[in-house]
C-alpha positions as CSV (number, residue, x, y, z in Angstrom):
1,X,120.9,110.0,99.5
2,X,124.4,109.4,99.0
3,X,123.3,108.2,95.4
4,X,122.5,111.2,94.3
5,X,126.6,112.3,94.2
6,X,127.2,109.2,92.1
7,X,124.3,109.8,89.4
8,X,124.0,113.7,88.9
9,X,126.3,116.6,88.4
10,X,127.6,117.9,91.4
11,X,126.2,121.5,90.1
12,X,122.8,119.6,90.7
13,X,122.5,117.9,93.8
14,X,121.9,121.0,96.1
15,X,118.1,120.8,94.5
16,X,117.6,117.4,94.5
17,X,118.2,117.9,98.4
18,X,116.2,120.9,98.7
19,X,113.5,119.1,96.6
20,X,113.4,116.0,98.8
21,X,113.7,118.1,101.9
22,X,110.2,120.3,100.7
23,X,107.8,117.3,99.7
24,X,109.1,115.1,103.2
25,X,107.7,118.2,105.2
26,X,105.5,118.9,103.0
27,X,104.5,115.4,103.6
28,X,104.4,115.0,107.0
29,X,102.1,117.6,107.7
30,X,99.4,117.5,105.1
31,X,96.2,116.2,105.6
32,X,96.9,115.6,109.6
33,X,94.5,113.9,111.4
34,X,94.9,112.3,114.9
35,X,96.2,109.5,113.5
36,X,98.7,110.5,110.9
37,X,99.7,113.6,113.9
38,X,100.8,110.3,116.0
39,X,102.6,108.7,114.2
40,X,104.3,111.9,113.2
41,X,105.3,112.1,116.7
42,X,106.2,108.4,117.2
43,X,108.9,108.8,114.3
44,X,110.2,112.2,115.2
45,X,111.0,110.3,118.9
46,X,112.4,106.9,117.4
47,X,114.9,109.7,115.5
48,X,115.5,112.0,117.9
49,X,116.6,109.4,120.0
50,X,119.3,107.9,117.4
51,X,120.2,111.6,116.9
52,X,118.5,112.0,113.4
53,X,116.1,114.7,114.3
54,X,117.4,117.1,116.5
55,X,115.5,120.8,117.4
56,X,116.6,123.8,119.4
57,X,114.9,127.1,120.3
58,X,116.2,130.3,121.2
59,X,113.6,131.1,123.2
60,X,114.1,130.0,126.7
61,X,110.4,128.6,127.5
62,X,110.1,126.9,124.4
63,X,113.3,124.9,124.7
64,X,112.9,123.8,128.1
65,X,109.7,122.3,126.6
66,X,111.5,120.9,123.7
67,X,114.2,119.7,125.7
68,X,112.1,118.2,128.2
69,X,110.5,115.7,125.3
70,X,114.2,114.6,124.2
71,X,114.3,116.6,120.8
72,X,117.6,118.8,121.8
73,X,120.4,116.7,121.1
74,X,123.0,116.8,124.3
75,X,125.8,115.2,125.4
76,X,125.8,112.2,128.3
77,X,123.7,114.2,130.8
78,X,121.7,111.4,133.1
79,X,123.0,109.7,135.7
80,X,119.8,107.6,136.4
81,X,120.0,106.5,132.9
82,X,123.7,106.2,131.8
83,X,125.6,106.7,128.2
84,X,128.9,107.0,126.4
85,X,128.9,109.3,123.8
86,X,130.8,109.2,121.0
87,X,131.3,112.0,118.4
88,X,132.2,111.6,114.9
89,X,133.1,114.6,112.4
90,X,134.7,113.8,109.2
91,X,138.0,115.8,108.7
92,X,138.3,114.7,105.2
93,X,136.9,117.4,102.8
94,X,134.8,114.4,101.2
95,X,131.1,112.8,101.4
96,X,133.4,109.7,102.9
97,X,130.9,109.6,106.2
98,X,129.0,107.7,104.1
99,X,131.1,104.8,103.6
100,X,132.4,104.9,107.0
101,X,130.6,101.8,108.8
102,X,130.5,102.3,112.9
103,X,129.8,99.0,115.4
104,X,130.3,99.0,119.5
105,X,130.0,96.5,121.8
106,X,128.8,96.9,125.5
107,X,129.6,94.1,128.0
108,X,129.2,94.4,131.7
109,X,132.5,93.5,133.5
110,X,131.2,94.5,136.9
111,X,128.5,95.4,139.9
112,X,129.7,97.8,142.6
113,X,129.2,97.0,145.5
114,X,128.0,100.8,146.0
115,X,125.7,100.2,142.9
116,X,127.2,101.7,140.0
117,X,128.3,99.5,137.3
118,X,131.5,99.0,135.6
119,X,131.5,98.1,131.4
120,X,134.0,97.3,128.8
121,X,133.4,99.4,125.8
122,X,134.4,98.6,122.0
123,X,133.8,101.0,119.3
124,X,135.3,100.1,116.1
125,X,135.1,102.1,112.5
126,X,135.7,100.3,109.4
127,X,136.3,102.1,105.9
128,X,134.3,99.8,103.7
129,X,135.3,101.5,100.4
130,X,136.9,98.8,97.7
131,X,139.5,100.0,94.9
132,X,136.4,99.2,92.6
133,X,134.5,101.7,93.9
134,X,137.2,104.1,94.7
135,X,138.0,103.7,90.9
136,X,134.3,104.5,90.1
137,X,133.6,107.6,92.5
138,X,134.4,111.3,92.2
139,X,136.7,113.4,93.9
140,X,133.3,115.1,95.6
141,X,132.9,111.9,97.2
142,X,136.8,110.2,97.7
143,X,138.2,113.7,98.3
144,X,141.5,115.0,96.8
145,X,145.2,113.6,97.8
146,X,146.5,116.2,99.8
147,X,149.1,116.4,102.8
148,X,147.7,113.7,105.6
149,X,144.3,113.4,104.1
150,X,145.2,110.8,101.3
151,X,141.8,109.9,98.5
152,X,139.5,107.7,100.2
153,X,140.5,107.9,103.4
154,X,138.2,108.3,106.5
155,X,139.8,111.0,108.9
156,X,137.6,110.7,111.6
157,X,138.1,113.5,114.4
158,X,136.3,111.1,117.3
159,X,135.0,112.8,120.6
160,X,134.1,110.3,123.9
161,X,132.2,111.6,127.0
162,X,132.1,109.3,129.9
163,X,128.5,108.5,131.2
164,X,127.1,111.4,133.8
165,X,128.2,111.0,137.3
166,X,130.4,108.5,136.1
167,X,133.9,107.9,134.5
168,X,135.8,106.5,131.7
169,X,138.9,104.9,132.0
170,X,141.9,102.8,130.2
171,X,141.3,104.2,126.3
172,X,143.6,102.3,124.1
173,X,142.9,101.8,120.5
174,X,144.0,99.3,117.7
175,X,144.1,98.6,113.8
176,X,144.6,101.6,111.9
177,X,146.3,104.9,113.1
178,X,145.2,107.1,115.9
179,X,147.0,110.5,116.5
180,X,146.4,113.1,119.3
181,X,144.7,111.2,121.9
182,X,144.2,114.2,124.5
183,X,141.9,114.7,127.5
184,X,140.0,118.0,127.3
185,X,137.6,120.0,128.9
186,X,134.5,121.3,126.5
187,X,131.1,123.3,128.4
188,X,132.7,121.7,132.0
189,X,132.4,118.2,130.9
190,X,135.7,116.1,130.2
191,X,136.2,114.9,127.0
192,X,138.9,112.5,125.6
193,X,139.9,113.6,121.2
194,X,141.4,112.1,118.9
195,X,142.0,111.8,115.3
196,X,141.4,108.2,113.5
197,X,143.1,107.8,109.8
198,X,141.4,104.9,108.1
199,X,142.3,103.5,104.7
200,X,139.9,101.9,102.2
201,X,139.7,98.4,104.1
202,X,140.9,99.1,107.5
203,X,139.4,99.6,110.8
204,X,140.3,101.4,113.9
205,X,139.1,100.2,117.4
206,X,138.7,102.1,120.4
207,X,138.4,100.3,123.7
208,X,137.8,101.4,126.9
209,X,136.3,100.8,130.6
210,X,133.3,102.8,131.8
211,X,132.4,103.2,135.2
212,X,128.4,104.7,135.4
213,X,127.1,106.6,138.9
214,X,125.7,105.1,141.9
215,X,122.8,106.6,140.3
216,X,122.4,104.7,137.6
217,X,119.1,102.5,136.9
218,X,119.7,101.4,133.5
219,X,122.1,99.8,131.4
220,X,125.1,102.2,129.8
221,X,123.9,102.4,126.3
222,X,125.8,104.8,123.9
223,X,125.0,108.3,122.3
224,X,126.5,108.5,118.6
225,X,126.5,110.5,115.6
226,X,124.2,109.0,113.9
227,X,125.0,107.2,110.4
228,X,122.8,107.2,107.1
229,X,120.6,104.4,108.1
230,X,118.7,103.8,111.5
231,X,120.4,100.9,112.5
232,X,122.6,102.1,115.4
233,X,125.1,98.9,115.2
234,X,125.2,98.4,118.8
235,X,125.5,95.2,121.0
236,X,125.4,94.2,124.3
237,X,126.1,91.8,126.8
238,X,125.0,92.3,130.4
239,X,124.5,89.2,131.9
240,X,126.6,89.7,134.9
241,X,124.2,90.9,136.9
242,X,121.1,93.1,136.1
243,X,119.9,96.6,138.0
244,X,116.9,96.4,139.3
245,X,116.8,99.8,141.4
246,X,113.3,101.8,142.3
């Protein structure tokens, strides 16, 4: 709906949201029959599992249950069925997330001879803003020049988890600037930060090597915030070997 901060006053948007928000659920579960209820559930999976729909109950019993059909969001947490996850949050006091355009490649490099796999991973971020559009866009959506957050830049605070069981290794990055590259420790899971700056027109790639567990019976696939379409941007290319574990 990012259309909705170029054609309205700002002082108007919050109810076009809360109006679009009401007649979607509103809409979803009128009218239910078995049919409509399915494919209700079909498309709150497909979404859940590109991180679009996300729930989470305070009530212990109910989450296990909620958790249990893949509708809590979590970070990389199988080893059977391995992913990198990448976390983006916009540091930018802008609606710039929208115009920030995210691509990875997956390609096998490896099978271990004690059956984990190794991958080379690129994840690259492109600001796809033009100074057209930056001339015809608001501050609400460019942001303000200020001190290290220039107008219309992406400053993407990125978070990468290696796959369960697994590990992540070699992180360089290229293109534009990169500050802070750290290795942390968040809820007893390591976790490599950084912060990406991204002018109008420039990308940033990170690259890096990802070893999954002896567990593993999948291909590594990755775990992103999502974007503001479904189409996840990912490719891959595993056709040095294939698992084929029971």
């Amino acid at each position: 709906m990012n259309k909705v901060y170029v054609d309205y006053p700002i002082a108007e948007t919050d109810a076009y949201f809360a109006q679009v928000a009401e007649q979607t659920v509103g809409s979803m579960f009128s009218n239910l029959d078995l049919t409509k209820l399915t494919k209700v559930a079909q498309a709150m999976g497909s979404m859940a599992e590109g991180r679009h729909f996300s729930m989470y109950a305070f009530d212990e019993t109910a989450e296990k249950s909620i958790s249990d059909a893949g509708f809590t969001a979590q970070t990389p947490n199988s080893e059977e069925n391995p992913q990198v996850g990448v976390y983006v949050t916009e540091q930018n006091p802008s609606k710039m997330g929208w115009y920030i355009h995210r691509t990875s490649k997956i390609t096998r490099s490896d099978c271990n001879s004690d059956g984990s796999q190794t991958y080379h991973v690129e994840y690259t971020m492109t600001n796809t803003l033009t100074a057209e559009e930056i001339a015809s866009l608001p501050d609400y959506i460019i942001g303000v020049n200020q001190a290290n957050q220039p107008k219309a830049y992406g400053i993407e605070k990125t978070l990468i988890y290696a796959p369960a069981g697994g590990s992540l290794t070699n992180l360089n990055t290229s293109g534009a600037t990169v500050t802070g590259i750290r290795q942390e420790t968040m809820n007893g899971k390591t976790v490599y930060a950084s912060i990406a700056k991204i002018a109008p027109g420039e990308s940033v790639t990170y690259s890096f090597d990802v070893t999954t567990s002896t567990k593993a019976v999948s291909d590594l696939t990755i775990d992103q915030t999502p974007m503001g379409w479904t189409y996840p941007g990912v490719t891959t290319d595993t056709a040095v070997c294939s698992i084929n574990k029971q």
